[in-house]
C-alpha positions in Angstrom: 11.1 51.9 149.2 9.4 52.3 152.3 10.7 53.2 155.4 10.4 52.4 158.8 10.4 55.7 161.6 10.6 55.1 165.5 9.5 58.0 167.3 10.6 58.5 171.0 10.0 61.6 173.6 12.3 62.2 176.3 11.3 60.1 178.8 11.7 56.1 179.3 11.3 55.7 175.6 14.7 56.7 174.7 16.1 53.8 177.0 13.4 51.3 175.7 15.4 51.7 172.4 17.3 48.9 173.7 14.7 46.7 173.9 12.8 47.2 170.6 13.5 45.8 167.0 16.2 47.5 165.6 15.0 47.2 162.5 13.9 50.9 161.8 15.3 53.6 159.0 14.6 56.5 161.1 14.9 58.0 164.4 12.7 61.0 165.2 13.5 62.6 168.8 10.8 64.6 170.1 12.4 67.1 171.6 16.3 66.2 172.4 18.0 63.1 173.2 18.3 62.8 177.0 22.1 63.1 178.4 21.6 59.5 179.7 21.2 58.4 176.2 23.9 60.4 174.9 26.1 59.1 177.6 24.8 55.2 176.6 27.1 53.3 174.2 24.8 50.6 174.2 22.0 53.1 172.3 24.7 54.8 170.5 25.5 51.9 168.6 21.8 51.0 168.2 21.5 54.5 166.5 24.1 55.4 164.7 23.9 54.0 161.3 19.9 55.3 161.7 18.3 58.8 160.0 18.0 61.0 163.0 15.6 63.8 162.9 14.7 66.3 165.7 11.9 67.8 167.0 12.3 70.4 168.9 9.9 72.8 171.3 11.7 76.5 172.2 12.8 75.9 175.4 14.6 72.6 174.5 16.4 74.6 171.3 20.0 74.8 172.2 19.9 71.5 173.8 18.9 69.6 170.9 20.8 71.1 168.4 23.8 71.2 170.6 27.3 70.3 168.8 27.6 67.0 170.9 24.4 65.6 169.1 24.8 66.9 166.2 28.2 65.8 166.1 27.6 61.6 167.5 24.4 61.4 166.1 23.4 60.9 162.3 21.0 64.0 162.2 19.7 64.6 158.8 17.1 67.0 159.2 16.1 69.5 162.4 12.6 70.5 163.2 11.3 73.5 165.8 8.3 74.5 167.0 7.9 78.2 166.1 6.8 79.8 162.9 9.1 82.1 162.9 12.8 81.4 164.4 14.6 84.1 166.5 18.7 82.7 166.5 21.6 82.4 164.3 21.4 78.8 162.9 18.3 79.5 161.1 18.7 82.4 159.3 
């Protein structure tokens, strides 16, 4: 089965969620979701029968892989940008 992915950064893409087809399997965040989306019930409800995977860069870390998201959203699978990671959740 094939599956649809919508990729969004942290910028007006996360809000444009709204206005695409909702007709994706998966949601990859590049980086974290903003607070404004995670604040959004509109996008929430968009989202949360969805695959979520993040992408995270170091500084954005603890952010997006805080309990709130991991908690609302449906993250299945967390990504970071470092070949070797340096804090508890990892090891």
């Amino acid at each position: 089965m094939k599956k649809k992915i919508c990729i969004v950064g942290r910028g007006p893409s996360q809000t444009r969620l709204k206005e695409i087809p909702n007709d994706y399997d998966i949601l990859l965040f590049i980086n974290s979701p903003s607070k404004k989306t995670m604040e959004d019930p509109e996008i929430l409800n968009l989202v949360k029968n969805k695959e979520v995977i993040i992408f995270s860069n170091m500084p954005e870390r603890f952010t997006a892989f805080s309990e709130k998201i991991l908690n609302t959203l449906n993250v299945k699978r967390c990504a970071i940008a470092r070949l070797k990671p340096d804090w508890d959740l990892w090891r």
